[in-house]
N, CA, C and O atoms as a GROMACS GRO file, in nm:
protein
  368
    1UNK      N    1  -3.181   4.045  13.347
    1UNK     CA    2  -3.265   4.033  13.230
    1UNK      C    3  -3.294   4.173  13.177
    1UNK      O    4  -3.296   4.267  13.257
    2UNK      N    5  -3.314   4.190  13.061
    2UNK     CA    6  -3.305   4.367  12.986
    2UNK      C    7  -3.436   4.333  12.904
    2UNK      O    8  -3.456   4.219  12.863
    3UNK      N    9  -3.488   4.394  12.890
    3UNK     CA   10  -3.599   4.467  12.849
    3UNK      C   11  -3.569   4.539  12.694
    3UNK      O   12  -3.539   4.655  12.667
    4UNK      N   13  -3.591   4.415  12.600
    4UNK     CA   14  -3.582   4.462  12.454
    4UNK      C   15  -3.640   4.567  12.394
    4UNK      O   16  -3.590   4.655  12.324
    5UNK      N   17  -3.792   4.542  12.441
    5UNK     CA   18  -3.918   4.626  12.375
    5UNK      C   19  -3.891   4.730  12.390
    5UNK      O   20  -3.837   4.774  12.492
    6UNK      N   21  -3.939   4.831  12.236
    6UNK     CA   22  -3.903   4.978  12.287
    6UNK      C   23  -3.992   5.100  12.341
    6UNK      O   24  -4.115   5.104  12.352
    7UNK      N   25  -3.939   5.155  12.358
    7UNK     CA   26  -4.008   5.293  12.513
    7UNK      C   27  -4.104   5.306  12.405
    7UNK      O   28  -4.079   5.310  12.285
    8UNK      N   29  -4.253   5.316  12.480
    8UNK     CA   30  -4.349   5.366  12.431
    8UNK      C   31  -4.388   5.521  12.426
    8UNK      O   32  -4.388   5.580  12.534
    9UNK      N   33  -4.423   5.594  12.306
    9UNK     CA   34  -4.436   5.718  12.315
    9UNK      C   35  -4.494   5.791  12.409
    9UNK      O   36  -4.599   5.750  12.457
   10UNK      N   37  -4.439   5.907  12.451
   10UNK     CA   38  -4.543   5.955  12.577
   10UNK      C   39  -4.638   6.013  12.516
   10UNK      O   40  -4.624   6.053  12.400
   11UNK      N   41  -4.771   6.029  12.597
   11UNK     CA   42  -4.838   6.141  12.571
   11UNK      C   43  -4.860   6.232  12.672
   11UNK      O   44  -4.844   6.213  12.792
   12UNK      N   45  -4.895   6.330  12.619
   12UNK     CA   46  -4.865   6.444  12.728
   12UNK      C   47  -4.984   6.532  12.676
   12UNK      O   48  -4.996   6.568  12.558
   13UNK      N   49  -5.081   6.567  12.792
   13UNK     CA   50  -5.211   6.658  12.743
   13UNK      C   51  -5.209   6.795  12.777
   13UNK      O   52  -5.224   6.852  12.885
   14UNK      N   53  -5.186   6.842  12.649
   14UNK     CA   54  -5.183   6.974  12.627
   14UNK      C   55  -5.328   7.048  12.709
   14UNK      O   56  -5.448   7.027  12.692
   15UNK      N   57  -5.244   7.155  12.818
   15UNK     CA   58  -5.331   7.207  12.906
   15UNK      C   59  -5.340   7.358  12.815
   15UNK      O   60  -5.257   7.435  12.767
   16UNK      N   61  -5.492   7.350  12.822
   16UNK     CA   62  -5.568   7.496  12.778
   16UNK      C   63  -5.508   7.624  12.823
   16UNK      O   64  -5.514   7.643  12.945
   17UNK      N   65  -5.454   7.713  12.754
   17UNK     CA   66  -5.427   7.840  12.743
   17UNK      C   67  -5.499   7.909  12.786
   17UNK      O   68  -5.612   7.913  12.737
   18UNK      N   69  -5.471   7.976  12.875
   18UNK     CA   70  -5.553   8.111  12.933
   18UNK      C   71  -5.576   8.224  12.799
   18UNK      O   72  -5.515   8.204  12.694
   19UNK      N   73  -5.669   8.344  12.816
   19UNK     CA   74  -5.712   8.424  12.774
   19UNK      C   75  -5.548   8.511  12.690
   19UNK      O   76  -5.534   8.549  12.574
   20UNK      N   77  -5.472   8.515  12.781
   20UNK     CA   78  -5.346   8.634  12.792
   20UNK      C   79  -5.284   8.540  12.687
   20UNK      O   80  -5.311   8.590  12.578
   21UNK      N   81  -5.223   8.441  12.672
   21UNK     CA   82  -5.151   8.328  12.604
   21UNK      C   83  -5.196   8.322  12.479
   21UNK      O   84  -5.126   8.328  12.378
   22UNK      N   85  -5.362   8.307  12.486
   22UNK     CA   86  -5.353   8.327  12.334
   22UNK      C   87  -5.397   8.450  12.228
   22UNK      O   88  -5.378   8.448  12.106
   23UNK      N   89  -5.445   8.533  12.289
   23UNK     CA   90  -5.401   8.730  12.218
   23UNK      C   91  -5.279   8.671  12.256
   23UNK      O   92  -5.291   8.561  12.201
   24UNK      N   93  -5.162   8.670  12.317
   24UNK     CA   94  -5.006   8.685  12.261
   24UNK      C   95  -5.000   8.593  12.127
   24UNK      O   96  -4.950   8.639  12.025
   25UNK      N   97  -5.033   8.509  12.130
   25UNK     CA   98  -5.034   8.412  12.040
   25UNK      C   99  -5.078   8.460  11.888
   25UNK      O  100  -5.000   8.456  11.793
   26UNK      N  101  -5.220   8.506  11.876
   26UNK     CA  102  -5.259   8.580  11.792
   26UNK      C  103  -5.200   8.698  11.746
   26UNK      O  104  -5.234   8.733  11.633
   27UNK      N  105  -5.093   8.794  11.826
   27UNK     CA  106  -5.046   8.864  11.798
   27UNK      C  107  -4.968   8.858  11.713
   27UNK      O  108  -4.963   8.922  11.608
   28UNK      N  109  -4.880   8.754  11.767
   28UNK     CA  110  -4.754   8.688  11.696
   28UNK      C  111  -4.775   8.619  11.577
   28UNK      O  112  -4.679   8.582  11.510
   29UNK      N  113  -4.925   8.592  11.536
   29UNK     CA  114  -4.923   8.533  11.414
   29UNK      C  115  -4.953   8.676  11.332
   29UNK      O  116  -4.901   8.666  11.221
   30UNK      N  117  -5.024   8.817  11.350
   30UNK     CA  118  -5.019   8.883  11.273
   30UNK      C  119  -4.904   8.922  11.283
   30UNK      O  120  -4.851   8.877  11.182
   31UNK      N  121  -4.797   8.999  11.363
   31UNK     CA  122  -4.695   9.031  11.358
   31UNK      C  123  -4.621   8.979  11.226
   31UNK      O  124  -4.566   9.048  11.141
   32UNK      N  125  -4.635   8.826  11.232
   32UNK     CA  126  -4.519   8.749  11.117
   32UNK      C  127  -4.663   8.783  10.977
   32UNK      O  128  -4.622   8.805  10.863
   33UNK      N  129  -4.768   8.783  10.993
   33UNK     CA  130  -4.878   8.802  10.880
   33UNK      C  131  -4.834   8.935  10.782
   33UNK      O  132  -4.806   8.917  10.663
   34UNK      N  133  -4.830   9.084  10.850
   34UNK     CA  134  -4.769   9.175  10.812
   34UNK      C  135  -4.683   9.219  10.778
   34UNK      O  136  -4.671   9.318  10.706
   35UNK      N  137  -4.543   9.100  10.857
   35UNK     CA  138  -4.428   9.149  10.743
   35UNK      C  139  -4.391   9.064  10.634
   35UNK      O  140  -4.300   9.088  10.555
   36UNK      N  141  -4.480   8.943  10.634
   36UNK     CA  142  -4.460   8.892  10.570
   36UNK      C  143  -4.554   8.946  10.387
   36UNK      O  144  -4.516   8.950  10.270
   37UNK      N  145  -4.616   8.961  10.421
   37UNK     CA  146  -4.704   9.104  10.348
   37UNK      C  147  -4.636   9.199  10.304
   37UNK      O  148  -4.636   9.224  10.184
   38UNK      N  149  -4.583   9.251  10.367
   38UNK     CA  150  -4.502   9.383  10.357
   38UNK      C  151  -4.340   9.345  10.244
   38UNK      O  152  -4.287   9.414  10.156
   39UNK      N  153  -4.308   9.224  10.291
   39UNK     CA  154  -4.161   9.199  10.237
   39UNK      C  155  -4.172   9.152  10.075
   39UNK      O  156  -4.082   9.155   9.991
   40UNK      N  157  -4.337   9.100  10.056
   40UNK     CA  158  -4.393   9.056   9.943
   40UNK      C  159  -4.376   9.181   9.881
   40UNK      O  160  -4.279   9.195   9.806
   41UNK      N  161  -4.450   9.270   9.899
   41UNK     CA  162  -4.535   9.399   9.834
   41UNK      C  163  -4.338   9.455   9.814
   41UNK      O  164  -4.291   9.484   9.705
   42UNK      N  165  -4.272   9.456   9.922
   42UNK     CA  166  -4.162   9.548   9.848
   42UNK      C  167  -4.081   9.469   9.744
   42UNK      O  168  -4.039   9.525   9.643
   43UNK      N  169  -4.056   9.326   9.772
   43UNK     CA  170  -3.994   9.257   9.655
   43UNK      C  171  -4.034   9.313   9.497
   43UNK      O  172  -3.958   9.351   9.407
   44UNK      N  173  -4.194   9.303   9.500
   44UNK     CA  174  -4.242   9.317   9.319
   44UNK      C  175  -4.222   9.478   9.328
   44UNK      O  176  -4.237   9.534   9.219
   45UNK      N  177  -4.184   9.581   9.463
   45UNK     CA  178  -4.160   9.706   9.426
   45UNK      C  179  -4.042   9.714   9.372
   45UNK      O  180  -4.010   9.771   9.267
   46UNK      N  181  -3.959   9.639   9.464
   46UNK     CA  182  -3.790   9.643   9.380
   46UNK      C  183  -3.775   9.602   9.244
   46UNK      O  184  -3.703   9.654   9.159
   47UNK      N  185  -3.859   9.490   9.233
   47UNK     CA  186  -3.844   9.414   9.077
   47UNK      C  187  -3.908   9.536   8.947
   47UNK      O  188  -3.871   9.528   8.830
   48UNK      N  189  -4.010   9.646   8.996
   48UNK     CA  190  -4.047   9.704   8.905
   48UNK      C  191  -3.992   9.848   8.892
   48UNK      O  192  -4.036   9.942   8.826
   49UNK      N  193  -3.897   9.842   8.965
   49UNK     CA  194  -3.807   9.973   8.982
   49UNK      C  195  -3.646   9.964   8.892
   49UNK      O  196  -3.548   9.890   8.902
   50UNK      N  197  -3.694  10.110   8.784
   50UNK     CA  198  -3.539  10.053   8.684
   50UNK      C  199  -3.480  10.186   8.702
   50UNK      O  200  -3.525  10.274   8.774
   51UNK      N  201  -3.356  10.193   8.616
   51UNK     CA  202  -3.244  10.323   8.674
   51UNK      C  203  -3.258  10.358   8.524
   51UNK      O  204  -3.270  10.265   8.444
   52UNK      N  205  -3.256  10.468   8.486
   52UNK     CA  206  -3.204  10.562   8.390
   52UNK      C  207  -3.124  10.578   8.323
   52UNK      O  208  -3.077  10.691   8.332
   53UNK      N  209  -3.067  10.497   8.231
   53UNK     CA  210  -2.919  10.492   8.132
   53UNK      C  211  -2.834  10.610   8.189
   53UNK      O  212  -2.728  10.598   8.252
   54UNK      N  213  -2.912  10.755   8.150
   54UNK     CA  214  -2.841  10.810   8.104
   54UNK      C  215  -2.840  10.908   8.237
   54UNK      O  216  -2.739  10.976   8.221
   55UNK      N  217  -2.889  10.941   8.334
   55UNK     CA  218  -2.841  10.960   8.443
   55UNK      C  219  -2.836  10.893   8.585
   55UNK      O  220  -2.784  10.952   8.679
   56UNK      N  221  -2.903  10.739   8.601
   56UNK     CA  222  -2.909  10.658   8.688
   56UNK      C  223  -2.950  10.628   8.800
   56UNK      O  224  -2.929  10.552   8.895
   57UNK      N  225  -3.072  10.775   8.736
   57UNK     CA  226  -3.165  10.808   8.894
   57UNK      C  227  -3.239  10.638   8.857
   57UNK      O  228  -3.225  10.560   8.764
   58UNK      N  229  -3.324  10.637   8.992
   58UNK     CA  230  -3.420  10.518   9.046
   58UNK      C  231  -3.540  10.598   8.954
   58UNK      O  232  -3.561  10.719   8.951
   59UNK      N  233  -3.620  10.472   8.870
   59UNK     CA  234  -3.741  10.558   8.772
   59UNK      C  235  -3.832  10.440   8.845
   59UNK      O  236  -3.778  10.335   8.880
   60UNK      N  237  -3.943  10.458   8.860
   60UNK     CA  238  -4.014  10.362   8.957
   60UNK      C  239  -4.194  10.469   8.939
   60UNK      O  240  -4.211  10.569   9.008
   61UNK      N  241  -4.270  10.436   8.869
   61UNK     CA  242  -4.415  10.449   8.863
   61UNK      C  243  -4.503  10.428   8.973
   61UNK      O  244  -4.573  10.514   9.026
   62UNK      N  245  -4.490  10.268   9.013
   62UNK     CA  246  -4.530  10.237   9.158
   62UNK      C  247  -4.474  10.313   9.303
   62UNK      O  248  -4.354  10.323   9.326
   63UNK      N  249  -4.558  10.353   9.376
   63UNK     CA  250  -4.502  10.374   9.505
   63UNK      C  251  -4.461  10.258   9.592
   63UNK      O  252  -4.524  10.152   9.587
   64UNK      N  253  -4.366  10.274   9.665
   64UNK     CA  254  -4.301  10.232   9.736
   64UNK      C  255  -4.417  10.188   9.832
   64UNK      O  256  -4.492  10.274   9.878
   65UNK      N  257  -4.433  10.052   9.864
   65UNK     CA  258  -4.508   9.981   9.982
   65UNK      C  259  -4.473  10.074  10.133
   65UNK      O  260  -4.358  10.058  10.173
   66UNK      N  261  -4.537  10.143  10.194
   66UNK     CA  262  -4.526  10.184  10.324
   66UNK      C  263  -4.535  10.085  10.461
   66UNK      O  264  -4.634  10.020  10.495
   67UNK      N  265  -4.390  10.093  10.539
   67UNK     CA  266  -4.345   9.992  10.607
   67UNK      C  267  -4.450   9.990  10.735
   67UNK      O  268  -4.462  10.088  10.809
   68UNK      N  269  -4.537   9.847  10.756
   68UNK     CA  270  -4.674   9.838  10.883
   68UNK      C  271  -4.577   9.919  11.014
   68UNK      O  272  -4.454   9.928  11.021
   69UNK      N  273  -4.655   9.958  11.083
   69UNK     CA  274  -4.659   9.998  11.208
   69UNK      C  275  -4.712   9.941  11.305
   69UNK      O  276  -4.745   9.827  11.272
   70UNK      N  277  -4.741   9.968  11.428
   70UNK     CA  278  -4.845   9.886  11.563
   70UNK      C  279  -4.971   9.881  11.492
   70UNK      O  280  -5.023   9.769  11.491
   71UNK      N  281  -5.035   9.980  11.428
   71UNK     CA  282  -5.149  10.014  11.401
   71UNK      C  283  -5.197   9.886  11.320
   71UNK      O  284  -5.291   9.811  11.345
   72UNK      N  285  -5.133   9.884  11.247
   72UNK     CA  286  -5.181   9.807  11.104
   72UNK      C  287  -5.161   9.642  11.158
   72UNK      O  288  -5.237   9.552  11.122
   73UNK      N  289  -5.058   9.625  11.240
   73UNK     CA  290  -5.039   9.484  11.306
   73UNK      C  291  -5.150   9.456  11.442
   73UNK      O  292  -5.165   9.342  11.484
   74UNK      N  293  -5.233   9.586  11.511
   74UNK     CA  294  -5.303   9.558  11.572
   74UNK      C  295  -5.424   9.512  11.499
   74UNK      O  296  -5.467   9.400  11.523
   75UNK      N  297  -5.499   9.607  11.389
   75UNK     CA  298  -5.597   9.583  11.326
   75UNK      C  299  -5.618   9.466  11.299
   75UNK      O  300  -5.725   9.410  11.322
   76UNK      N  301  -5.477   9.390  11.227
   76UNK     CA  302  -5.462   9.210  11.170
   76UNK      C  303  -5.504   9.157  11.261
   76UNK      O  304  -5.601   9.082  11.249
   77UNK      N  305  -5.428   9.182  11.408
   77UNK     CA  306  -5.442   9.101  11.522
   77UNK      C  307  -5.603   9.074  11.546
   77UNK      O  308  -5.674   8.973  11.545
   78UNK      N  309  -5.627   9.228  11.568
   78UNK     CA  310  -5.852   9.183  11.625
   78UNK      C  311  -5.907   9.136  11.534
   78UNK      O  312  -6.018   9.085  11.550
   79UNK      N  313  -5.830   9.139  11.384
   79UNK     CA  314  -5.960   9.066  11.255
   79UNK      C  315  -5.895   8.901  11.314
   79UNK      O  316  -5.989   8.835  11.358
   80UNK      N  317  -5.826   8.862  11.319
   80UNK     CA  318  -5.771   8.724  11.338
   80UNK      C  319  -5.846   8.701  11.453
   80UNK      O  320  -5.910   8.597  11.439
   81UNK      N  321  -5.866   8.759  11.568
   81UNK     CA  322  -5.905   8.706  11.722
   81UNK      C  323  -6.069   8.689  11.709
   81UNK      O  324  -6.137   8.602  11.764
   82UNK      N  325  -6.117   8.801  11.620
   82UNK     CA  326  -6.258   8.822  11.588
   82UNK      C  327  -6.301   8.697  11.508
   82UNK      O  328  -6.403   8.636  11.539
   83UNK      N  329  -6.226   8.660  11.407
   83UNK     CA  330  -6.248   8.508  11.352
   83UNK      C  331  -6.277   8.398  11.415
   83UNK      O  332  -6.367   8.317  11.396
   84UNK      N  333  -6.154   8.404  11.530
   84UNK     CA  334  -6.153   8.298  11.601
   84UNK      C  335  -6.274   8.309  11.753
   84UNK      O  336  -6.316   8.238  11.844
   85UNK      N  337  -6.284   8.404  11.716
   85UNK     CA  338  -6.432   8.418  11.865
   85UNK      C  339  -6.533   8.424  11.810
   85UNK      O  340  -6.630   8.466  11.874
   86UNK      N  341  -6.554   8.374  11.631
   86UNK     CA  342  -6.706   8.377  11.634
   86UNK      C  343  -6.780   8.232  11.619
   86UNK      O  344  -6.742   8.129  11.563
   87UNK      N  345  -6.870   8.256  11.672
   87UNK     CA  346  -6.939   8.101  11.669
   87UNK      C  347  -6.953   8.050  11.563
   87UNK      O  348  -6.947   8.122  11.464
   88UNK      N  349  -6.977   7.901  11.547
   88UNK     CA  350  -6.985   7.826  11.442
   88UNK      C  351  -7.114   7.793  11.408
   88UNK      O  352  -7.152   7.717  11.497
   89UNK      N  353  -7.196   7.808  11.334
   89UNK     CA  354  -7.282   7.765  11.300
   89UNK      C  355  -7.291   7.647  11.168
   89UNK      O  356  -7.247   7.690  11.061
   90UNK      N  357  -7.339   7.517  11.169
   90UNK     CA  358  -7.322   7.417  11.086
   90UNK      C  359  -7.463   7.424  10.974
   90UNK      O  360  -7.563   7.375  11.027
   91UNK      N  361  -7.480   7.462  10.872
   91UNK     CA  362  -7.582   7.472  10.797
   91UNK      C  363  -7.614   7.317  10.736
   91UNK      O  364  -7.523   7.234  10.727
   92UNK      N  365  -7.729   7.292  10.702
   92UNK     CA  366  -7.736   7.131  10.626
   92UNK      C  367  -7.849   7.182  10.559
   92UNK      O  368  -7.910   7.112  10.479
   0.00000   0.00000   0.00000
């Protein structure tokens, strides 16, 4: 005899992340936060950057977006972790 009915979905309970797991976690979301930032800011730099008829230098007013470093991806990181570690308070 076979058994028509079909497999019931599993569930599976997501076990709590230690401390280390999620700073990596948070990291990794500024990491992708900053370049994703960064790839913005140089696109409208490229788009506003024109060449010179008549000798074909690069003529460009705007500066060039300066490419993040650790620094600037750590800073994202503690404003993101600092968000997420502050208490909630419910106003009514």
């Amino acid at each position: 005899m076979t058994n028509n009915f079909p497999k019931m979905p599993e569930f599976k309970v997501n076990q709590s992340k230690n401390g280390y797991e999620i700073r990596s976690d948070v990291l990794g979301m500024a990491k992708d936060f900053v370049e994703k930032e960064y790839s913005m800011k140089f696109a409208g730099w490229e788009m506003s950057a024109k060449k010179d008829p008549v000798t074909g230098e690069l003529i460009n007013t705007v500066a060039a977006p300066q490419f993040p470093g650790l620094e600037q991806i750590l800073e994202t990181a503690e404003k993101m972790y600092g968000f997420v570690n502050q208490s909630t308070t419910t106003k009514k």
